[in-house]
N, C-alpha and C positions, 0 to 999 in steps of 0.2 A: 273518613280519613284512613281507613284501614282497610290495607290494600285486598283483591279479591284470593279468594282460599286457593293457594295451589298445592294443597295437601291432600293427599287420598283418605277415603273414609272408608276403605276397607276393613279396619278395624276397628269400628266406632263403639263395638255391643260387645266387648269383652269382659267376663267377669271380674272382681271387684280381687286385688292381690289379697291375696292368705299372708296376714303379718303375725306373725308366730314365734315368741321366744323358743330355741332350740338350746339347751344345757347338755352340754357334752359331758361324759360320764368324768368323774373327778381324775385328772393325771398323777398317778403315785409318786412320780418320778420329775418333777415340773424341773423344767430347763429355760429360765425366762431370759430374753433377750437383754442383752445390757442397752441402757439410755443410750440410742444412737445418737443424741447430742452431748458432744463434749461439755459443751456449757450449760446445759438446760438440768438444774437440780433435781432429784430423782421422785419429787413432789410432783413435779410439773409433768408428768409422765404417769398414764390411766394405769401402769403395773403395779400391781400389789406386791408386799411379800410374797415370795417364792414360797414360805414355809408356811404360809396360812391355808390352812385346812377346810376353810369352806365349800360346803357343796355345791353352792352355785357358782356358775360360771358361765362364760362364750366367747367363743373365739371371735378376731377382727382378722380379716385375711389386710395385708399389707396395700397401699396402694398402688406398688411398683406390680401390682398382679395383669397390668393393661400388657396382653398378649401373654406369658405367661409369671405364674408366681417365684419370684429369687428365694423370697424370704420368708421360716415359718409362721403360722400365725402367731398372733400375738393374744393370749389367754385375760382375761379381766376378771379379778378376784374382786368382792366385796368385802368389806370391812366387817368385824364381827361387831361393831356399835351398832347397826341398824337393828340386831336382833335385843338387843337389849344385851349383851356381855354383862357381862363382870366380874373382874379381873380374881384371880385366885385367891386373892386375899381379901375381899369381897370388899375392897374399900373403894372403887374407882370402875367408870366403867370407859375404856380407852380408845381411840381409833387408830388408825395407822398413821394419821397426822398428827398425832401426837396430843391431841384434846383427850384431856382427862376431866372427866366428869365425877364428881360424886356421889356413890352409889345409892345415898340416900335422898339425891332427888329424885329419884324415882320411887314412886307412893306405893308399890310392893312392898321393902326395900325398911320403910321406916317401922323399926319397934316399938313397942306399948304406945299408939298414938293416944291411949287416953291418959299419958302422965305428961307427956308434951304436949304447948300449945301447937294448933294446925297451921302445918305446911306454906311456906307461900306458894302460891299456884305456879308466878310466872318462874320458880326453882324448878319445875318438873317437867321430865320429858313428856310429851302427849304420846296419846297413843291414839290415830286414828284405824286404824285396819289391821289385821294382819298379814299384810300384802307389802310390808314396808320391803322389804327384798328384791320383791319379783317389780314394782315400783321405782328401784336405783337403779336395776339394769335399764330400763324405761329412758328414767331421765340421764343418765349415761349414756345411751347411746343419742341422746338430744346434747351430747355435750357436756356436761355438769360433773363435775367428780362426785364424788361417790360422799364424802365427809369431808371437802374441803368446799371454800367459794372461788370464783373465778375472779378475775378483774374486774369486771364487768359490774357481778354481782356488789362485791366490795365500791366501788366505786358510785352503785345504784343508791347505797345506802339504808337498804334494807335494814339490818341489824346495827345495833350502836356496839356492839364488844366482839369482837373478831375470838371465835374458838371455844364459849359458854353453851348454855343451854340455849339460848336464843338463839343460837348459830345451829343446834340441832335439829330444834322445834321444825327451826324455816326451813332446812333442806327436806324434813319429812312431808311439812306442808306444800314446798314446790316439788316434790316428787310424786306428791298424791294429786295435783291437779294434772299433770305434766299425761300423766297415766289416765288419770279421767278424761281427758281429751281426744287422747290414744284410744280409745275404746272406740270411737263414733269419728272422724276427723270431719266428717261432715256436716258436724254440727254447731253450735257455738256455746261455748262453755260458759253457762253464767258463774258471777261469784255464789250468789246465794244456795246454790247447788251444796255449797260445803259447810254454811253457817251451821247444820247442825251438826257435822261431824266434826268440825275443831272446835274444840271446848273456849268458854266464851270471853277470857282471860287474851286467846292468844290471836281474836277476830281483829285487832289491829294488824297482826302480824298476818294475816289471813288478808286484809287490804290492802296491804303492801307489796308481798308476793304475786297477787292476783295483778293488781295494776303493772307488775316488771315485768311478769311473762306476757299477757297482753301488747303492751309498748312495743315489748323488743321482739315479736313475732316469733315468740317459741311456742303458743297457744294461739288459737281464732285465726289461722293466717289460712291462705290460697285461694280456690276459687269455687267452694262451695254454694249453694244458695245461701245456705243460712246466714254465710260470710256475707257475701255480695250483698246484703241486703241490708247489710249496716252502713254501707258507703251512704253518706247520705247525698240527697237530691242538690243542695244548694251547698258551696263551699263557702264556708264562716270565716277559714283563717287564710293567711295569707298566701302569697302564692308562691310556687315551687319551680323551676324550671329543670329539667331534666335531659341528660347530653345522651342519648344509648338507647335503644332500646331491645338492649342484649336481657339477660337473665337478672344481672343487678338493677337493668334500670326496670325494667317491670314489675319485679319485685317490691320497690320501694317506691314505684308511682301508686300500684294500689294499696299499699299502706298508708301513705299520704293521703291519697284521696278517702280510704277510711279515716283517718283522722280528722279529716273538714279541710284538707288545705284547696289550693287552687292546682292543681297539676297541669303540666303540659311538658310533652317529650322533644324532644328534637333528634330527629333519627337521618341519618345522611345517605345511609341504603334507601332499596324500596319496598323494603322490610322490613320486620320486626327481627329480634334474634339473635342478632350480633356473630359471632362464632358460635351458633347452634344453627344450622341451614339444611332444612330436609327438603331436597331436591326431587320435585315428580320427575320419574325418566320414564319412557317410555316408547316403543316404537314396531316394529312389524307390523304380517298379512294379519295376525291374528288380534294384534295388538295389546301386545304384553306390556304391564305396568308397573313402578315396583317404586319402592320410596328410598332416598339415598341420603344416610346422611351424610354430611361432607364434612359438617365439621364437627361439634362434640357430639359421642356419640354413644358413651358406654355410661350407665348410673354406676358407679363407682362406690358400692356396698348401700345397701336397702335399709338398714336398721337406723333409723331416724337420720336418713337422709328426705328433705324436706320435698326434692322434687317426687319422690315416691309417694310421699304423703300426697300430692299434689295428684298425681296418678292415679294413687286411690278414689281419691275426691272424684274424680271424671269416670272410678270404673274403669281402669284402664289396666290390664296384665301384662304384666312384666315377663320378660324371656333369661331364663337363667343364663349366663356364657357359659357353657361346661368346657371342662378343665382338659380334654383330651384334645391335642395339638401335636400333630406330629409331624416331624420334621425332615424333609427331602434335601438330598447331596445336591452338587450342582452338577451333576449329568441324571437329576430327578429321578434318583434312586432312593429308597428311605431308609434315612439315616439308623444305623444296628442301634437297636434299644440301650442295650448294656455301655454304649458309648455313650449316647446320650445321656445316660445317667448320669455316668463317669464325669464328664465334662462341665454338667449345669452342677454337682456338688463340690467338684472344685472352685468352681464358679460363685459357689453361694459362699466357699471357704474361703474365699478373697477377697469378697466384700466384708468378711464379719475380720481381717486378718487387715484391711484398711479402716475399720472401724477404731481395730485397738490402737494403730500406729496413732490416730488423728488424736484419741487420749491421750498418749505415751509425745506426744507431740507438745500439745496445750495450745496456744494463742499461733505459733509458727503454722499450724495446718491451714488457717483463716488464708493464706495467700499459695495454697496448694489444692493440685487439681486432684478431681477422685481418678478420671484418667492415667495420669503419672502413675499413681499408686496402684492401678491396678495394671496396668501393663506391666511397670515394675516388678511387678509380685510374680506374674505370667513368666516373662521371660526368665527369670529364677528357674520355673519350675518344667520349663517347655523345651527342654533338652532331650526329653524323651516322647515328645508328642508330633503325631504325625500329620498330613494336611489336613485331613479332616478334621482331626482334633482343634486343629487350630482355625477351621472356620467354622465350627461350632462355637469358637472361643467367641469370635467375632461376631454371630450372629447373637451372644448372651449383651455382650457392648452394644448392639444397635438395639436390643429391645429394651433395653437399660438407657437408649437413649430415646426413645420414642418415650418411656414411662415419663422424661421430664424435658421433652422437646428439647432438647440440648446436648451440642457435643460436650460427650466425658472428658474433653481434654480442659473445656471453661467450666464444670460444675465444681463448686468448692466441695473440697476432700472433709471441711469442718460441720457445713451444715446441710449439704444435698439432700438428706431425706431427716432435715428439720421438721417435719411435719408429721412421719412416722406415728408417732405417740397415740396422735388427733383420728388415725383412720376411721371412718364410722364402720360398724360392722353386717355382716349380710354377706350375700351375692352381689357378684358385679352383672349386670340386667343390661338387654337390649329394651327398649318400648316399641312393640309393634306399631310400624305405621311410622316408626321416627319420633325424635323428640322435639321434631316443628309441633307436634299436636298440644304439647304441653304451653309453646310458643305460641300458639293462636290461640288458646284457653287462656291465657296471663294477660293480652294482648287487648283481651275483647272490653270495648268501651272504655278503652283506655284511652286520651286525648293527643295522638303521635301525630305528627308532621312529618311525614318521611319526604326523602333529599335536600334535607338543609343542612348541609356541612357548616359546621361551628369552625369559627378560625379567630376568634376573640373572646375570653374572657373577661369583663370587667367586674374587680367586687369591690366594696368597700362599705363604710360604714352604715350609706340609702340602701344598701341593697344593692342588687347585681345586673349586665347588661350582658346581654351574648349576642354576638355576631355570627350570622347565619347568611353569608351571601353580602347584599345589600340589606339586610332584613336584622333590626335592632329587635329584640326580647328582653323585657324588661320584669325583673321579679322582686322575693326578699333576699331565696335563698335559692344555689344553683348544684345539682350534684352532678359530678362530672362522672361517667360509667368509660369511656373510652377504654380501649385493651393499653397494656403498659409502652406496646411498641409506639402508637400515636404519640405518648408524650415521650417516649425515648426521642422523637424524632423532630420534635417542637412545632411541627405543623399548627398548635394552638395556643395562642399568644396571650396570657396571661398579664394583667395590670391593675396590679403591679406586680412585676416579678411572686412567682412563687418563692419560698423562702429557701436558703441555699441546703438547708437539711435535706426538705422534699428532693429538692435539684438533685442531689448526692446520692440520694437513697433510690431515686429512679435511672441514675446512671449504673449506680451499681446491680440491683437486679439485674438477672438477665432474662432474656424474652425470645425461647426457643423457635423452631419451626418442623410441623410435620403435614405433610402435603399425601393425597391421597388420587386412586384410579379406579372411579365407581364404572362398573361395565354390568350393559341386564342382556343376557343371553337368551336366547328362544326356551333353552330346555336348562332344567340341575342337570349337569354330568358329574360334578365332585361328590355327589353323596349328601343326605342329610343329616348323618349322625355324627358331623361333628359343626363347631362355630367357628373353628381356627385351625391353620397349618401354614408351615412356616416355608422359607426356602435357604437355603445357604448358599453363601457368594465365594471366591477365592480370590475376591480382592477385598482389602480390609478397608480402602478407600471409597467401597460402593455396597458396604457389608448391610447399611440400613436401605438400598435399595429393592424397595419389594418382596422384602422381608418377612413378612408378616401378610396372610389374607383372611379378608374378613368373608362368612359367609353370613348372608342376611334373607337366603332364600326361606328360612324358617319365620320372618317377621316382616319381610319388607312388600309381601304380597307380591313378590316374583320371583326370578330365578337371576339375584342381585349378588355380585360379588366385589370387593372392597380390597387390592392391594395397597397398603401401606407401604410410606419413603420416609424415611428418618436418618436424624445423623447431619453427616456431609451430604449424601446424597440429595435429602431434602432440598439442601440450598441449589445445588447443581440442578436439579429437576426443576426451578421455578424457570428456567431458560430451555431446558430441554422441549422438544418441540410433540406437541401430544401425537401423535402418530407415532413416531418412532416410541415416544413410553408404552404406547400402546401394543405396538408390534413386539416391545421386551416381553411385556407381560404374557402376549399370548405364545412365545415363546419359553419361559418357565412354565405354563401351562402346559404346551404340548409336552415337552420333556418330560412332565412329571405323568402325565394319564393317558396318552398315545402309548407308552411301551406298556399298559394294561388293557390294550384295545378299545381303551374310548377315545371316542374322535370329539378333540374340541370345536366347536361352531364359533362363527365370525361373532362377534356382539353386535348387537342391535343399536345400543346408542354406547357412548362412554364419555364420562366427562372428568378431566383432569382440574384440579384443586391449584390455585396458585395464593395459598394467604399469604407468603409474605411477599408477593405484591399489591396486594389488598390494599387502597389507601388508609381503608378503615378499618383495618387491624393490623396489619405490615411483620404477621408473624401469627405464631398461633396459643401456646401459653406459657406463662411464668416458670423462673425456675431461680435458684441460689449460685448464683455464679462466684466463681472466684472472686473473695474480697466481700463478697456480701454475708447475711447471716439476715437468720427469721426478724430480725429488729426492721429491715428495712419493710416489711409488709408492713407491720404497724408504720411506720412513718409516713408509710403511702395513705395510709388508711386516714392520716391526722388531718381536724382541719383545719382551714385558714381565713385571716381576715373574722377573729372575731364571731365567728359562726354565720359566717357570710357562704363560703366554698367548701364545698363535701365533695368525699372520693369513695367511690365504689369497684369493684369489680374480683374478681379472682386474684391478681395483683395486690389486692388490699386485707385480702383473709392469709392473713398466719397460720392458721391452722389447715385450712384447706383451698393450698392455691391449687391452682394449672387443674380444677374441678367444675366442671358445672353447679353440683351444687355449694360449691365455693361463693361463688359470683351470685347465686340467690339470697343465702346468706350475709354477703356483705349488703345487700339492697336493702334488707329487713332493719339490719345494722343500723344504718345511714339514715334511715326512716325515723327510728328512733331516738336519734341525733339531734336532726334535724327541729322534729318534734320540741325537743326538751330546749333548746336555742331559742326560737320561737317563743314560746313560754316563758322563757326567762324577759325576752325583750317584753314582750306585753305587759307581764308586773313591771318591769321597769317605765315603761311607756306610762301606765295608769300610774306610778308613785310622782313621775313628774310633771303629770299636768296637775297635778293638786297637791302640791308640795306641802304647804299645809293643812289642806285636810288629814293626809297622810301621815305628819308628824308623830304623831302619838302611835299611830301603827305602826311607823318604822322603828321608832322607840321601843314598843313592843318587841318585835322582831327583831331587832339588836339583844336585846335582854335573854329572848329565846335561846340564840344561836350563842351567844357566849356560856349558857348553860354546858354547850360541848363543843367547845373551843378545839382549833385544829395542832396548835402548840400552848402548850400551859409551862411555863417557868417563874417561880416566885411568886411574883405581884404581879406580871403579865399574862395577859391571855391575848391571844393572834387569830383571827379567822380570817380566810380566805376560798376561793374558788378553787375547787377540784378541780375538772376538767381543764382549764387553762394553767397547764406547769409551765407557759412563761415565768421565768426568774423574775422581771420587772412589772407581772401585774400587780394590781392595786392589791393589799393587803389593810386589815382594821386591826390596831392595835389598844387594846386596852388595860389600863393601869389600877389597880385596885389600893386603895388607901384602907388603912383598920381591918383588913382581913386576918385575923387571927389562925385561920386552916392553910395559910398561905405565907409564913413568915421563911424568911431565908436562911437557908441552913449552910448557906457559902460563904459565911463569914468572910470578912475582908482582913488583912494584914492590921494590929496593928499600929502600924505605922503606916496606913496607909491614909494619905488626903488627898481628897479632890474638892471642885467649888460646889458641889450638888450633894454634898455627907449632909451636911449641915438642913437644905432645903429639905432633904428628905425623912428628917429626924422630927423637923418642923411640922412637918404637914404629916404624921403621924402621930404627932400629939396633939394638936388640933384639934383631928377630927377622932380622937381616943374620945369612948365612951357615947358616940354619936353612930348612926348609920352607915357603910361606906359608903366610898367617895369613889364614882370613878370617870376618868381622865380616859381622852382617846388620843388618836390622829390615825391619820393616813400614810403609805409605807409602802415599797414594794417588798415584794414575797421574799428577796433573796436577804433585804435589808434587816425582814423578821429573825432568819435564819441567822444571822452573822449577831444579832443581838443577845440571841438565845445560846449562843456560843462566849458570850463575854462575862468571864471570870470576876469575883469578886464583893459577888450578891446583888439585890434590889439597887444599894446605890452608885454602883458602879454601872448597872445598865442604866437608872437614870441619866448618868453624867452621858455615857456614849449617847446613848438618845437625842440629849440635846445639845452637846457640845458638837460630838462627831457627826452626826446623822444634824443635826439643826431644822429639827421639827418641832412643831406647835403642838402641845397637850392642851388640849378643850375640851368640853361640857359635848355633851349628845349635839347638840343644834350646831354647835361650833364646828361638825362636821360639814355639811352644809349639804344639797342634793345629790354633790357627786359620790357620797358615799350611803346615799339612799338608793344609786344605781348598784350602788356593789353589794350591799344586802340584801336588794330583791334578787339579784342574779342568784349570791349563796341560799339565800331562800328557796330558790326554783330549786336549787341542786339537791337540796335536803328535804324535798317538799313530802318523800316517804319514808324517811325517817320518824323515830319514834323518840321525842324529847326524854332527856335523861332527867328523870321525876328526882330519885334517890338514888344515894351513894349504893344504895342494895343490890340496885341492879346490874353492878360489877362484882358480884362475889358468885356468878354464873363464870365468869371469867376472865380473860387481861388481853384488852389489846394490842397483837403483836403484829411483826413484821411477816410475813410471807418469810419463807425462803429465800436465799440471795438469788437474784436473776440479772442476765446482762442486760442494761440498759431496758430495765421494766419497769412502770411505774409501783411505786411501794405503796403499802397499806397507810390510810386518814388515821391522823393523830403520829403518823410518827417519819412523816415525809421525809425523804432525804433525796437531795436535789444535789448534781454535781456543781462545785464551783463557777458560778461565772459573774466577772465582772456587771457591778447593777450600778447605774448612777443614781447617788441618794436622791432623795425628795427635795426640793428646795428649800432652803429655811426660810423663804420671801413666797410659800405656798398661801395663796387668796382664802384660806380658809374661812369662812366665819367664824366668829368665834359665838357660841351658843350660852343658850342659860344654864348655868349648874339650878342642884333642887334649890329650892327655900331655903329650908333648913340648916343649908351648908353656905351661903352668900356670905354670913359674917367672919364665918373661921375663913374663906377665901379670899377676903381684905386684909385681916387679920395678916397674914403670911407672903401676899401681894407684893408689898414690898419688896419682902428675902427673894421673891423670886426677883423683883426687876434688876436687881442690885446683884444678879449673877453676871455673868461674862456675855457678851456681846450675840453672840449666838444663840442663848437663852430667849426664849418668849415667854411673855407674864399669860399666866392664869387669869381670866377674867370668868365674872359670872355674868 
């Protein structure tokens, strides 16, 4: 099924990359960049305090550095928690997120331990290594902050109290596997490796971490033997079908097929690769060869970026781009140094001078271009600048628009370099040989069908159908990897309609284009000491034409050269006729090394680049256009139908789109998505073919999960499903009678009467002096919310309950299966979570909200969901109605009555 290698293996035996923490000497004088996002809270952002004095550190060069750097780097402090701090007055030891720890959990720390009883273990920080430091830059540059959790994390479930010692514990324990893995990547990291180094208190918490990073592909992942070997021979679970076979979708075919499912790809090329395409070119008497890439082509900083990792694996070295790029007039004379100076520090003072405006703006920047403002700014100051100056000017706008394939006139002035924060850090790297080699290593024994064009989606509740031609594919679960321009442009017919969020969120992104002119010449004449040299235009309408050249004669096994078209130009050159682009180019050629008496040669072969006529990608990568902001990649990212429909690609990563390793990244993602859906249906599946076998189990598990309830008020507790922030999913409510640790402290007026004071006065004397009592029903999530919002204590919620809301309170069984569907799902969700045993185990710390973010999901236990209309449950819901205990049958006759004898909307309590 996988087509024949048309990659060269000229560089197949290269040694293994040197991956080397480098600490740059401490800056006295630290100048950190302000949060390029106006919205984005100064949490959400890898920058430390400016004023912390720690000695470690390293820089992340920006991503805008593709051709050359705008912006200085960006420095990464650590937290002085990791070293064990504590604070001057020796009471607390603090992070920069604001966790304050007490300094006497830590077992140095405690005095006269023989006049106090001992310590409880799970109050203390561990200490595995002394490497805890050189280990957060580690897992930092895998993404993970330093002392805080991600969404992700939070959402996995890991820890039950958001910001205590449990929340220490586990970043030291995911930082030391993170690192352990890092030593060898070619290995497979068992758990048991670490049982004896985390002390044996926190080996659940050591279960937990170990199964997240596994899942979610930040550990065991690429295509090592050791990996590969775990894929097993027969697939157990269900099957998978997969749209791409770009970087996402390989990515998360062989995750899947490690996990046991069924895979199979659907690729409409006859290729693997997507927008990654390493072109053999080749031609001559002597017959010179050289490898091209055409489309992504630069690894975009080394320091836990995954496809490097993946590089290693194969023994494969990477080519640093170095930074000297010098730049030729247009009668290809070189541009005077001191001008160039001149011009790119102006140039970087106008972006940091649009940065402020966009703050000093607020919510108005969101529908303004970064263009406006920086042309704006320019002409202000371009009263004294002369031609050159000003196509210098121009050439910094097209390589500013090549960094995000889009014209500056459409990138939004609010969140254009949204992503800044995220950069991974390193060099930016060529991979000799092309990064097709990475593509056919990702590739191999992978189950692809190449030229089946998908032009229907079906999903729904069976599972899903794709349209390929005449040719149906039928699965459980379908991830779509396609580039964002495919679905800008609906060639794929989704049914039922995708939901109008996605709709809106994929109109608004924008989906740039940069088009490229690969030529292999007989001999190098430009020289090998350097990767890059620019040209300048005098027209600002053709400023990204040819702009930029790549030289590839150092990796491509020939004497390879790569003009870039970006901007306007880009779109003008998908019609321009390749001969003529050709003859442009080897005219800025001549002009620039004929007047130093080198003669340029004819090229041998050349092949010009048309993606956005691509049907299969219709452009080349992602960018924040006017009107959008980084929410729209999450929304692309979200999925639909119930965990029927997943979406992958560079497009769907927030943090690292318009990347290669973006789009691997999201594959990993999606895998583990995918996964955890699957899972949840299966227990669902098994609770409902044995409904009553199951009873007592579900029982159980009821019992469990309202141990740690997702809303607690009063005599109410609420559980429902994380992942699903539908306002109208199914939510479980339950009502506790005689709880004495749960009495209302909302007093009512008064004067105040309703028909349900009385019932619930009743059925608290009742069951006074007996076991509690507790009452359920069924509820959507937003109807939980509006409940927990009603004034006036326990029986004022009871009355809305039942008058307004006219839902049924019944016994466990009176639920009936469909809410033994909804408990194994919250089951599945918390399945690594750690049950809250004792009230103790919140005096590590308090559950809180993140930082305010726009439109982000908030931390469990304290949800908060924007208003939207939910239509209640029906009061004529088919509930069953179940047995309450034994014990309780007579005081629920007893009171039976009072209830029937309420208002019409009311339902009786039955046992």
């Amino acid at each position: 099924m996988n087509p024949p290698n048309e990659f060269p293996d000229d560089f197949s035996s290269f040694p293994p990359i040197p991956f080397a923490l480098v600490v740059p000497p401490e800056n006295p004088n630290p100048n950190p960049n302000p949060n390029p996002n106006p919205t984005l809270p100064p949490s959400q952002t890898p920058l430390e305090d400016p004023s912390s004095s720690h000695p470690l550190s390293f820089t992340v060069p920006k991503k805008r550095r593709r051709g050359r750097p705008h912006r200085p780097a960006t420095s990464f402090h650590l937290p002085q928690f990791l070293n064990g701090g504590v604070n001057s007055n020796g009471n607390s030891l603090a992070s920069s997120s604001g966790i304050s720890i007490p300094a006497n959990s830590i077992r140095h720390n405690v005095e006269n331990p023989s006049s106090k009883p001992a310590p409880d273990m799970s109050d203390e920080i561990i200490v595995i290594n002394k490497e805890s430091t050189a280990e957060a830059l580690i897992a930092l540059s895998a993404g993970f902050p330093a002392d805080s959790l991600t969404e992700e994390e939070i959402d996995f479930g890991i820890i039950r109290v958001i910001g205590g010692i449990e929340q220490v514990n586990y970043i030291l324990i995911r930082n030391h596997i993170i690192a352990k893995w890092r030593e060898n990547v070619s290995n497979w990291v068992a758990k048991d490796i670490f049982v004896n180094s985390i002390p044996k208190h926190c080996h659940g918490l050591l279960d937990s971490t170990y199964n997240y990073l596994v899942s979610h592909g930040y550990i065991n992942f690429g295509i090592a033997p050791a990996i590969k070997e775990k894929i097993p021979v027969e697939a157990s679970k269900p099957s998978v079908i997969i749209i791409g076979a770009g970087l996402a979708g390989l990515a998360a075919a062989r995750q899947m097929m490690r996990f046991g499912f069924k895979v199979t790809v659907l690729e409409g090329r006859k290729r693997a690769g997507g927008r990654v395409y390493t072109k053999k070119m080749e031609g001559g008497i002597r017959v010179t060869q050289a490898a091209a890439d055409l489309g992504g082509s630069v690894l975009t900083g080394t320091l836990g970026n995954p496809l490097g990792i993946v590089a290693r694996q194969l023994g494969y070295s990477l080519h640093k781009i170095r930074d000297k790029c010098p730049l030729y007039n247009v009668e290809g004379q070189p541009v005077d140094h001191d001008m160039d100076m001149k011009v790119e520090t102006v140039f970087n003072q106008l972006l940091d001078k649009a940065s402020r405006l966009r703050q000093s703006m607020g919510g108005v920047s969101v529908d303004v271009s970064l263009g406006s403002a920086l042309e704006t700014f320019w002409q202000v100051s371009a009263n004294a600048v002369n031609a050159e100056e000003m196509n210098l000017f121009n050439w910094h706008l097209a390589n500013l628009e090549y960094a995000n394939a889009g014209l500056l006139s459409k990138l939004s002035l609010a969140f254009w370099d949204q992503d800044d924060p995220y950069d991974m850090g390193g060099d930016h790297c060529f991979l000799p040989g092309g990064n097709g080699r990475l593509v056919q290593a990702l590739a191999e024994n992978v189950p692809i069908l190449y030229e089946k064009t998908v032009h229907t989606i079906r999903y729904g509740s069976d599972g899903v159908q794709i349209l390929a031609g005449s040719q149906v594919f039928e699965g459980d679960m379908v991830l779509c990897t396609v580039p964002l321009g495919v679905l800008k442009s609906g060639s794929i017919k989704f049914i039922p309609e995708l939901p109008q969020r996605k709709l809106d969120g994929i109109k608004r992104l924008g989906f740039g284009l940069l088009n490229k002119v690969a030529m292999l010449f007989p001999h190098v004449f430009w020289g090998t000491d350097l990767d890059t040299f620019g040209h300048l235009s005098d027209d600002s309408s053709r400023r990204g034409e040819f702009f930029l050249f790549y030289s590839y004669a150092t990796v491509a096994g020939g004497p390879l050269l790569l003009a870039l078209v970006a901007g306007e130009a880009a779109h003008k050159f998908e019609s321009m006729p390749p001969t003529d682009a050709v003859t442009r180019v080897l005219q800025i050629l001549k002009g620039i090394y004929e007047p130093q008496g080198i003669s340029v040669p004819e090229p041998i072969q050349t092949v010009c680049t048309r993606w956005g006529s691509d049907p299969f990608s219709l452009g080349s990568y992602s960018n924040v256009a006017v009107g959008a902001s980084g929410d729209d990649y999450d929304i692309l990212a979200e999925s639909v139908g119930d965990g029927r429909l997943f979406f992958a690609g560079e497009a769907t990563n927030r943090r690292y789109p318009a990347t290669m390793h973006g789009a691997f990244l999201s594959g990993l993602r999606e895998a583990a998505n995918m996964a955890h859906y699957a899972n949840a249906r299966a227990l669902r599946m098994k609770v409902n073919r044995n409904p009553s076998k199951n009873a007592h189990s579900c029982a159980s598990l009821l019992a469990d999960l309202f141990r740690e309830p997702d809303l607690e008020f009063g005599s109410f507790s609420v559980i429902f499903g994380q992942r699903n922030a539908d306002p109208k999913s199914t939510a479980i409510l339950r009502v506790t009678f005689n709880d004495p640790r749960k009495k209302s402290h909302e007093g009512s007026r008064p004067d105040q009467q309703h028909s349900n004071k009385l019932l619930f006065q009743q059925l608290q004397s009742h069951f006074n002096q007996q076991q509690q009592l507790h009452v359920y029903t069924l509820l959507s999530r937003q109807q939980a919310l509006e409940l927990r919002e009603v004034r006036g204590g326990d029986e004022m919620r009871l009355n809305y309950l039942c008058e307004k809301l006219g839902v049924k309170l019944v016994g466990r069984k009176g639920l009936g299966p469909s809410a033994d569907s909804v408990i194994a799902l919250i089951k599945a969700e918390r399945g690594n979570r750690k049950p809250a045993s004792t009230l103790s185990s919140l005096k590590a710390g308090t559950s809180k909200l993140k930082p305010g973010t726009f439109k982000r999901k908030m931390v469990r236990r304290a949800k908060i969901l924007r208003s939207i209309n939910a239509s209640p449950l029906s009061g004529n819901s088919n509930l069953a109605i179940g047995k309450l205990p034994e014990e309780n049958k007579n005081s629920v006759q007893a009171v039976s009555s009072t209830l029937g004898s309420g208002q019409n909307n009311t339902d009786v309590l039955k046992p």
